[in-house]
C-alpha positions in Angstrom: -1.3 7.9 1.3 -3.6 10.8 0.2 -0.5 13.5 0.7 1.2 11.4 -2.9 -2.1 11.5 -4.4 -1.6 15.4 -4.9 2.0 15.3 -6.2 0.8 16.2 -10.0 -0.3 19.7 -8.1 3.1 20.8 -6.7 5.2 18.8 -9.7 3.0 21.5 -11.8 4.1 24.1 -9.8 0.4 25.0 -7.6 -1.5 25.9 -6.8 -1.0 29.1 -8.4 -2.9 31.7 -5.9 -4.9 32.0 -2.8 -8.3 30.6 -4.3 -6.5 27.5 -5.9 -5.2 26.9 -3.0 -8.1 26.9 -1.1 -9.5 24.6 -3.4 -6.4 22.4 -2.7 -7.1 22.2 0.7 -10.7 21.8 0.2 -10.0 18.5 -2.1 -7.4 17.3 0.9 -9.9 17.7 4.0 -12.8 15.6 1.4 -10.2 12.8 0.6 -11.5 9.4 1.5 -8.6 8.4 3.7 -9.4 11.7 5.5 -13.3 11.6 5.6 -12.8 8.7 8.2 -11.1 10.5 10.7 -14.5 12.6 10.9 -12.8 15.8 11.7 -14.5 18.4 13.1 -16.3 21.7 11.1 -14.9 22.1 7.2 -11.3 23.2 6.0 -9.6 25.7 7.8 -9.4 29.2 5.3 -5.9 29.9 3.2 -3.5 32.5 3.6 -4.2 35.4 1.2 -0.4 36.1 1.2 2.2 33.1 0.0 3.5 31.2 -2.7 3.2 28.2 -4.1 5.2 25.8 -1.8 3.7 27.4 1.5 0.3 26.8 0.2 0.9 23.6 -1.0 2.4 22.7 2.3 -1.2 24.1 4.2 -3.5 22.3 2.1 -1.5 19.0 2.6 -0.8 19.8 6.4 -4.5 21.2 7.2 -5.9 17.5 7.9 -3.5 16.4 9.9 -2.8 19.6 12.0 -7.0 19.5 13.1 -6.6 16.0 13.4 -3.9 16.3 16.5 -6.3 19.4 17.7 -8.8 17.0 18.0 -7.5 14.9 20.1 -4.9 17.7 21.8 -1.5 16.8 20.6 0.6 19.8 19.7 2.4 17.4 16.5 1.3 14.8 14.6 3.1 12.4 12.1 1.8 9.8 9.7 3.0 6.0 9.4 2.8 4.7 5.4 5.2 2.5 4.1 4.6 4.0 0.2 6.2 7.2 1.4 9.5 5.0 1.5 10.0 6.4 -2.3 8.4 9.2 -1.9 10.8 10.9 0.7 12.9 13.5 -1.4 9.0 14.7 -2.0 8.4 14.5 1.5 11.5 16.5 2.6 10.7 19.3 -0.1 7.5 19.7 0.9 7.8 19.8 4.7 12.4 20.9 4.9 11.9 20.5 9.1 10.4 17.3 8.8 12.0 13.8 10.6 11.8 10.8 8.9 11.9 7.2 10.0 12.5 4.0 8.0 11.1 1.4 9.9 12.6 -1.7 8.7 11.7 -5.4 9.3 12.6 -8.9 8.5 11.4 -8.8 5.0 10.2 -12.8 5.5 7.8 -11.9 8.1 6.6 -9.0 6.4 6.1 -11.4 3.7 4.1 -13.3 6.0 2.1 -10.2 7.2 1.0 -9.0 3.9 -0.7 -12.6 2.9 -2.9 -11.4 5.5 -3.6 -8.7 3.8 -5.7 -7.5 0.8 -2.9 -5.4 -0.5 0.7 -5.9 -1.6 2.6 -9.0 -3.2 1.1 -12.4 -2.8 3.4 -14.7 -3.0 7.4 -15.0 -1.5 8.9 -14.0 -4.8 7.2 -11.0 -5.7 7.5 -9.8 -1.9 11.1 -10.6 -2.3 11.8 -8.3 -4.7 9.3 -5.6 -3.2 10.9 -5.9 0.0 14.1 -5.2 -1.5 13.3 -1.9 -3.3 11.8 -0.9 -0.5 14.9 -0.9 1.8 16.9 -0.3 -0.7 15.0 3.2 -1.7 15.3 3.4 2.1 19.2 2.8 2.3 19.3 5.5 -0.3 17.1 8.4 1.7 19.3 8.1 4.9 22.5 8.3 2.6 21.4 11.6 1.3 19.9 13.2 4.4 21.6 11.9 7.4 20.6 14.6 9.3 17.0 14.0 8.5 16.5 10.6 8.0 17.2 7.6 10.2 17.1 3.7 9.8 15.7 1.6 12.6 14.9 -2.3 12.7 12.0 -3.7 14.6 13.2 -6.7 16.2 16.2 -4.2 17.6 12.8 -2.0 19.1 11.2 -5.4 20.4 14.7 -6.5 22.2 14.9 -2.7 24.0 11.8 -1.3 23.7 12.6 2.1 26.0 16.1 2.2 25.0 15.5 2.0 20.6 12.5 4.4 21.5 14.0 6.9 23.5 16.8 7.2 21.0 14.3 7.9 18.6 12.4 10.6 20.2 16.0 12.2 20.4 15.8 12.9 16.9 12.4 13.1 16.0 12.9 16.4 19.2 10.7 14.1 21.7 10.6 13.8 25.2 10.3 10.3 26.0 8.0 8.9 28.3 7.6 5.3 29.4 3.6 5.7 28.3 4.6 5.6 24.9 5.4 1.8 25.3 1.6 0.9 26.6 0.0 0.5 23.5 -2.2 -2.2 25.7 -3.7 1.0 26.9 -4.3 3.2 24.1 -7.6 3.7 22.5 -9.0 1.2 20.5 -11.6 3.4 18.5 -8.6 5.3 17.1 -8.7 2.8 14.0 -11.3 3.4 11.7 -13.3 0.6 12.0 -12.7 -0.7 8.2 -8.9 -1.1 8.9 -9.7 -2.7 12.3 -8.9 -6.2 10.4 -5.4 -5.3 9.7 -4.2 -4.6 13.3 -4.9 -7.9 14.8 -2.0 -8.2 17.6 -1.4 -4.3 17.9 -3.1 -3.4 21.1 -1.5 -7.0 23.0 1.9 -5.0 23.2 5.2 -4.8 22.3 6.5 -8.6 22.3 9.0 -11.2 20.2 6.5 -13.7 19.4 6.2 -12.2 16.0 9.7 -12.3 14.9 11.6 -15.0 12.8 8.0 -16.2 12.4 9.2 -17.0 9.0 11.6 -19.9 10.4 7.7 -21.8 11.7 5.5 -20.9 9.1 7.3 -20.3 5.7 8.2 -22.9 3.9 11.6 -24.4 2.9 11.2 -23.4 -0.8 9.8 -19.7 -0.5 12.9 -19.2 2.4 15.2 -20.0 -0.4 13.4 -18.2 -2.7 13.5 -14.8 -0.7 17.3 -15.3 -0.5 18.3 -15.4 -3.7 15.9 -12.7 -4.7 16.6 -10.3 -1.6 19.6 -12.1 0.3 22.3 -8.9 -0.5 19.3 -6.9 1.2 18.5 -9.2 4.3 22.7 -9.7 4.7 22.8 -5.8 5.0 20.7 -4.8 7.7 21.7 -8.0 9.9 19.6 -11.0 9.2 20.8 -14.3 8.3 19.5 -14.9 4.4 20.3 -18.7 5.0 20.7 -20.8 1.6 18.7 -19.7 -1.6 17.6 -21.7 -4.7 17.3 -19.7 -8.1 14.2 -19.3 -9.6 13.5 -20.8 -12.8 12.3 -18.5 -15.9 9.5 -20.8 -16.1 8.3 -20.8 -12.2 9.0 -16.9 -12.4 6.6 -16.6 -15.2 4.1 -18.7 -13.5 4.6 -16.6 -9.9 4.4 -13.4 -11.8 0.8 -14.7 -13.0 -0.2 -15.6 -9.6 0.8 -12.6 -7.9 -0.9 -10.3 -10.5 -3.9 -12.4 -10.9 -4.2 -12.0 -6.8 -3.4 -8.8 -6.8 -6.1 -7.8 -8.8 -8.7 -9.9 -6.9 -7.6 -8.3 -4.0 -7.9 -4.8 -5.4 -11.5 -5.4 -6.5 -12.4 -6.8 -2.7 -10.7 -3.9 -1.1 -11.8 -1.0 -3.5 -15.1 -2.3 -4.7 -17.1 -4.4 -2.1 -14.8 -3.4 1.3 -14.4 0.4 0.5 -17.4 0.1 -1.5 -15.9 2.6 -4.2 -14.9 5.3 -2.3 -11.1 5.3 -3.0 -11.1 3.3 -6.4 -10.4 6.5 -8.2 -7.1 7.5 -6.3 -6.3 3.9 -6.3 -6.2 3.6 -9.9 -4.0 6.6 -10.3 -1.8 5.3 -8.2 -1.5 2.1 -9.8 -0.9 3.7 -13.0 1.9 6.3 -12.0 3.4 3.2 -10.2 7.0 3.0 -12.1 7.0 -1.1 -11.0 3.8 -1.7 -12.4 3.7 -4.7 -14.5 7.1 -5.8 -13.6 8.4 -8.9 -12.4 
């Protein structure tokens, strides 16, 4: 998430010169998300010669770039749902860039993300989270065609090599069968404080997580995901089944819950699991959040 945390600097115009940039970068290569991928040496030096945008777009890129030199991969790409509003930003920043909306049964993400000490809490506030998520997703392949491209993940679990392979057509891939074995891949990649939050990633690519919602969410929360985020789950091909409106009493009350939740959950992640570390960026982003606060 670090490459939104430096927004401000290119919506200001920056860095201004060479030595601000470098700067820049320096602040990028010490960010807490990137300290964990224990690159190698210290940030790479600027360009004397640019402008603003170009060095903007090396002290952003300069992470990742050493990142796939260190494990000798001649690309690299970065998977964060956040950057789902964020890709006009994206786009400017990097024009050749590919980008792909990953979108999912927003009643098992809903599932997923109780798991998790992040994101809504409860079914109604991931209804509605869910929703502006593929909406503002709907929206960035409308306007970029040519760079952006929608893909569901049970249509990836049904035909593994067949949704993958049409994807590394227009990411510029050559697609190899490997791709699929992700039983094979190397575990130490995580960082071992996110290691928690990938419990099932390295058994494959396999169906037993989809429509987990229909065995493990209740009747009530179904209905209320439908009626908050049934136009949503209609349009990208999944049965919203029947809905129940939500009272402006019980909305109140889930509102409560879900922020009262959320903020425990910020304080175990930020504070005792990341023991500080990223509680600064954190907070900025939770104040420049334009849904913070809302129901």
């Amino acid at each position: 998430m670090y490459l939104t945390d430096f927004a401000p600097v290119r919506e200001k115009g920056g860095p201004a010169d060479a030595e601000a940039a470098q700067e820049l970068t320096r602040l990028a290569w010490e960010h807490p998300k990137v300290a964990l991928w224990e690159l190698p040496g210290g940030p790479p030096a600027v360009p004397l010669s640019g402008d603003p945008a170009g060095w903007f777009r090396f002290a952003m890129e300069a992470p990742f770039a050493a990142y796939a030199r260190k494990y000798g991969k001649p690309g690299w790409a970065d998977k964060t749902p956040h950057y789902v509003h964020h890709v006009d930003y994206l786009l400017g920043v990097w024009p050749d860039a590919r980008v792909v909306v990953l979108v999912r049964d927003g009643r098992d993400v809903a599932l997923s993300l109780k798991k998790m000490p992040f994101g809504p809490n409860n079914a109604w506030a991931a209804a509605q989270w869910w929703a502006r998520g593929v909406r503002a997703g709907r929206k960035a392949v409308e306007r970029d065609p040519d760079r952006v491209v929608c893909v569901r993940y049970e249509d990836i679990v049904a035909d593994p090599e067949g949704e993958v392979g049409k994807l590394c057509s227009f990411l510029g891939l050559r697609f190899e069968p490997e791709m699929l074995d992700l039983q094979r891949v190397d575990r130490s990649r995580i960082v071992p404080d996110q290691v928690a939050w990938f419990p099932t990633i390295f058994e494959g690519i396999g169906s037993d997580a989809v429509e987990r919602w229909r065995r493990e969410m209740s009747p009530r929360d179904q209905r209320t995901f439908a009626w908050l985020a049934g136009e949503e789950l209609a349009a990208n091909g999944y049965e919203p089944g029947p809905s129940e409106p939500v009272s402006e009493r019980r909305a109140k009350w889930l509102h409560r819950q879900n922020q009262f939740l959320r903020n425990v959950n910020f304080v175990r992640l930020r504070i005792f699991q990341e023991r500080g570390r990223e509680l600064r960026f954190a907070l900025e982003r939770r104040i420049r959040d334009p849904y913070r606060g809302s129901r």
